[in-house]
N, C-alpha and C positions, 0 to 999 in steps of 0.2 A: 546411217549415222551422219553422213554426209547431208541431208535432207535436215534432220534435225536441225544442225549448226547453221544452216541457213535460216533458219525462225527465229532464230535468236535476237535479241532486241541488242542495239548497237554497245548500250551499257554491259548487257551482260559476255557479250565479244570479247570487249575492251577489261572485264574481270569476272571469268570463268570462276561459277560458283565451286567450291572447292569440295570433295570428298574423303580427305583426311581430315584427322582428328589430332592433328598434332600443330603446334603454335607456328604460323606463319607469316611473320608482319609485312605488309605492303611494301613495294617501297616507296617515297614521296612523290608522287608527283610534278613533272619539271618541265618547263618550255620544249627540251627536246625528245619527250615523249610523245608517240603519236596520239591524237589526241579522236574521240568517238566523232563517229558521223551525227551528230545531235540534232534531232529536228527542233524547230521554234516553233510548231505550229502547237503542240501538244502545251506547253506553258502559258499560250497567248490564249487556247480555249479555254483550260481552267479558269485561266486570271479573268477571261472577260463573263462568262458563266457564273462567277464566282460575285462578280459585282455585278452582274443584272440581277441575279438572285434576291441578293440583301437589298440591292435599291427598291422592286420590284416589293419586298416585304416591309420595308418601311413609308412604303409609300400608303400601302395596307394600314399599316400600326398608326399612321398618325391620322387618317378619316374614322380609325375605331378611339383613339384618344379622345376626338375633337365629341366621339358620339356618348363616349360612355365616362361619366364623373363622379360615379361611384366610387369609394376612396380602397375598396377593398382591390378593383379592377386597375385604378389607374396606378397605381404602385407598382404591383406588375407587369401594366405596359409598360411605365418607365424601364423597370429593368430588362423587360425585351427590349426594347430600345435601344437602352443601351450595350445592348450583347450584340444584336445587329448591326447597329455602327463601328464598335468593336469587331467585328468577321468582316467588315468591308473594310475599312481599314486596314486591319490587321491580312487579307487577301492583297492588298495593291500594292502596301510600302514592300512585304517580304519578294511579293512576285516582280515586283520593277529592280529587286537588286537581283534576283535568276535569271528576269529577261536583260539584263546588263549583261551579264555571263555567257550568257548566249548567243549572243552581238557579238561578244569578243572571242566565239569559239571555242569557250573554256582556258581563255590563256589568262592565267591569274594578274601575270607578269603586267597587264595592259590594262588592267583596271586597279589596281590595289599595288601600287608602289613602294608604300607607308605602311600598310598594313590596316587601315581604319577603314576600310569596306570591310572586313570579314568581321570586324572589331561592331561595327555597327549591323552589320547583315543578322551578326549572332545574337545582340542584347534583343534586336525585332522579333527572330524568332523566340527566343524567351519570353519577351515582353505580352506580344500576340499568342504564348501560347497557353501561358499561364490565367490570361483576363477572363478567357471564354467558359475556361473552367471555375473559376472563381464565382463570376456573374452566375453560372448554372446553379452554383449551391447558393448562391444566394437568395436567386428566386424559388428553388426550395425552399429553404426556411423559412419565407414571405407566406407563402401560400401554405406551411404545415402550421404556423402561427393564425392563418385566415380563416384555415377548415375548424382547428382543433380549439385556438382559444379567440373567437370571432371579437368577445369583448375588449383583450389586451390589445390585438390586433388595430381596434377601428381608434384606442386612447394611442396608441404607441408607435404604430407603422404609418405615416405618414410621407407624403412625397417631398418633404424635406429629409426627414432621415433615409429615404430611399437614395435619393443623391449623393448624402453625407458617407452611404455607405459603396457604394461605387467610386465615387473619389479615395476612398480606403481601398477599396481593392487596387484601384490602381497604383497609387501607389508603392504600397505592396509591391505589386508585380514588377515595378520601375526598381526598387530596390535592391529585387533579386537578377533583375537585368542588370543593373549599374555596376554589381560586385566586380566583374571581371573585367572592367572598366579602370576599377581603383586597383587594381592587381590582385583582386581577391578569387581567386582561378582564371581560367583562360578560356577563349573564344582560341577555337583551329577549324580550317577544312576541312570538311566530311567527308566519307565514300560517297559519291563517286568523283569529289572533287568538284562539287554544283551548288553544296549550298554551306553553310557554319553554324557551327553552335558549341555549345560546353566540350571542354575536353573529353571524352568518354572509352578512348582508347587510347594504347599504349604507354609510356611510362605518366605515370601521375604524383603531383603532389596530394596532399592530407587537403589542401583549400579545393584542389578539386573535385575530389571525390565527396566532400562534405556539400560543397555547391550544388550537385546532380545529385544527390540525394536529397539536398531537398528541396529541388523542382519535380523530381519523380513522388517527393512526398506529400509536397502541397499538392499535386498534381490528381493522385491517387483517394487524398482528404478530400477533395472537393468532391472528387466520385461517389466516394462512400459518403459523403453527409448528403448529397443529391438523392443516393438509394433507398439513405434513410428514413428521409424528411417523405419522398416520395410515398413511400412504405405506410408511413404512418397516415400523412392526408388520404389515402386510397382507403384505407380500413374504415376511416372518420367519417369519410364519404359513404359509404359500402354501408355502416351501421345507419347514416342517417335514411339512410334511401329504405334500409328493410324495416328499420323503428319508425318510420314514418311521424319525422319530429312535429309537434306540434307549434314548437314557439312564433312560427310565420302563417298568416293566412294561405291558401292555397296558392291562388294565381302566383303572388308573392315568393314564399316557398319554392316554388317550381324555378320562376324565373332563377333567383337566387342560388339555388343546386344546380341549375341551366351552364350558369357562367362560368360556378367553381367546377366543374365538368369540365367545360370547355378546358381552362385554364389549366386543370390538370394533365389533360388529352395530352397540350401544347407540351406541357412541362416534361411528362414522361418522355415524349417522345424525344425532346431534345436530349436529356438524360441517358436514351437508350443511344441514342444516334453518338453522344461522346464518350460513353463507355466503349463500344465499338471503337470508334476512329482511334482515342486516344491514349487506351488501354496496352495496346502491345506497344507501344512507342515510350512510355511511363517505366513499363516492366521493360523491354530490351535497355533500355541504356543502366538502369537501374544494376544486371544481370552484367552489362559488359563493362559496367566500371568497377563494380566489385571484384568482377577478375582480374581487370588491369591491375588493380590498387595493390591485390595478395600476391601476383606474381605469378599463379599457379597457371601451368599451361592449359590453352584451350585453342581454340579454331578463331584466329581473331579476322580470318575474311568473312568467316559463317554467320558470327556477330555484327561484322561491319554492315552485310546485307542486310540483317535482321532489322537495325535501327534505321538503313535507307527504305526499306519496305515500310517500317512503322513511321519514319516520318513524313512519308505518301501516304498512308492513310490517314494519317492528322489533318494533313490538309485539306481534306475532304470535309471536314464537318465544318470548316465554315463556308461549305457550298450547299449542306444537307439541312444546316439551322435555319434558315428562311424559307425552306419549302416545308421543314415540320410545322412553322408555324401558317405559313399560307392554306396547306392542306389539310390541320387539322383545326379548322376555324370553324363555328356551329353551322353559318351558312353551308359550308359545302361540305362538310356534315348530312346536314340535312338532307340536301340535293341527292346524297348518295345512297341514303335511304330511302329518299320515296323512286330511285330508281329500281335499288336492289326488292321492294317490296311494293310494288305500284297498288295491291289488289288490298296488303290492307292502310294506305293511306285513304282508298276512295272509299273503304267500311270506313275508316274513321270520320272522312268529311261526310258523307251519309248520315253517320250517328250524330253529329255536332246540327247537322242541319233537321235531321228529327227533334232532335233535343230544344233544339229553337225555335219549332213551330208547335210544338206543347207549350214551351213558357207562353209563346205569345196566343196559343187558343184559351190560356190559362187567366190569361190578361182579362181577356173579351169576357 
């Protein structure tokens, strides 16, 4: 036993995860409480991982813009674009107010005197977390409008409305940040006392619980119109490939299926990659403000863990969205098929080189 509580990580030291099932509230956290042994290395790697990543993929995005002007393609990159710049971003302003925290050895006292660090620390994390999933469905819709109706698509989806419609989401997202600003719920410290966001435990008003509902909702909407949208470009896809559509000449055709491939590979995977991260963090606060709100007893340290664990995994997907899209790009795609299969890329180049020296004895 004694072996055990030595592994323990210094968070969980400082609040032993509990195994009652009976209502047990914290108590606040104060200057003269002793406070965790916290390292600073573990926030300065994510936060700089975090941003070579997205640089590192927009650097990507914009030699593939400059290459490709296809209207169905660049619409898309716009909106990876701006989901990338959005996840760097949204990785530096939240991490430079943790690594502030961390500097001050979690003494609140010494950075937030006013109260407008936690006040601003919280609308970021809103602000940031709401955009990425927003941008995700929206490049859904993009690409289930590209596959399924190509014609409305190439009249209607243009890299003006693409813009117009990211300024909308932001927006948005600014609005639902702003609320707790005008007094419309409240920004408070989290467990473990590291980072803010919506009230989501203990006693609550109607503005609050109404507030985190519906960031857990837009949150949750954005997922499912992603799985949607997904769902259905796949099938669209899938039918055109086995109907073998005729309305493109070949080379053409190919190309053409080539990109929407690509572009869905990219999209799935980003898709998959924020239902993961962002899913249990959406449903725990969801879960523990509902309880807060009714009163009825529950485990509220068990909760509190639940939403620090899902708000560490949220964080992760804006360090996971620039390698989906780096890693599933056609080039290195390709690479990894004529590794995984070497014997029949050289039948194939074999066949293409027979095939060429017929046309051309054909010639003669």
């Amino acid at each position: 036993m004694a072996h055990r509580t030595a592994e323990l990580t210094p968070v969980s030291i400082l609040y032993p995860r509990p195994n009652s099932t009976t209502f047990s509230p914290l108590p606040a956290l104060n200057a003269s409480q002793p406070k965790a042994n916290l390292s600073i290395a573990m926030p300065c790697f994510t936060m700089s991982l975090g941003a070579i990543s997205n640089l590192i993929a927009l650097g990507i995005l914009v030699k593939s813009y400059a290459r490709f002007r296809r209207r169905s393609r660049t619409t898309f990159l716009l909106l990876v674009g701006a989901l990338l710049a959005t996840d760097l971003v949204g990785h530096i302003i939240p991490g430079a107010f943790a690594l502030r925290l961390y500097l001050a050895k979690m003494h609140w006292s010494a950075v937030d005197r006013s109260g407008a660090f936690c006040q601003l620390f919280g609308a970021c994390m809103v602000f940031f977390g709401l955009c990425p999933l927003f941008l995700s469905g929206a490049m859904a819709v993009e690409r289930c409008v590209g596959v399924t109706r190509p014609l409305l698509h190439s009249r209607a989806v243009t890299s003006t409305h693409a813009k117009l419609a990211v300024a909308l989401l932001y927006i948005l997202a600014l609005l639902v940040a702003a609320l707790p600003l005008a007094k419309v719920g409240r920004y408070s410290r989290q467990f473990p006392d590291t980072w803010c966001f919506l009230q989501v435990h203990g006693t609550l008003s109607l503005a609050d619980l109404g507030l985190t509902l519906v960031f857990s909702g837009l949150g949750l909407a954005s997922l499912c119109l992603s799985l949607l949208c997904n769902s259905l470009s796949g099938l669209a896809l899938l039918q055109a490939r086995l109907g073998g559509s005729q309305k493109l000449p070949g080379a053409r055709q190919h190309s053409t299926q080539s990109h929407d491939i690509e572009m869905m590979a990219q999209l799935a995977g980003i898709t998959l990659v924020s239902c993961i991260c962002w899913s249990p963090f959406l449903i725990f606060i969801s879960l523990s403000v509902s309880k807060s709100f009714s009163g009825t007893d529950y485990d509220l340290r068990h909760y509190q863990w639940l939403v620090f664990l899902g708000v560490r995994m949220a964080s992760w997907n804006q360090i996971l969205d620039p390698w989906v899209y780096i890693l599933l790009r056609r080039a290195v795609l390709r690479r990894v098929y004529r590794v995984l299969n070497p014997h029949r890329q050289l039948a194939h180049s074999s066949f293409r080189t027979m095939e060429k020296d017929q046309q051309n004895a054909s010639l003669h």
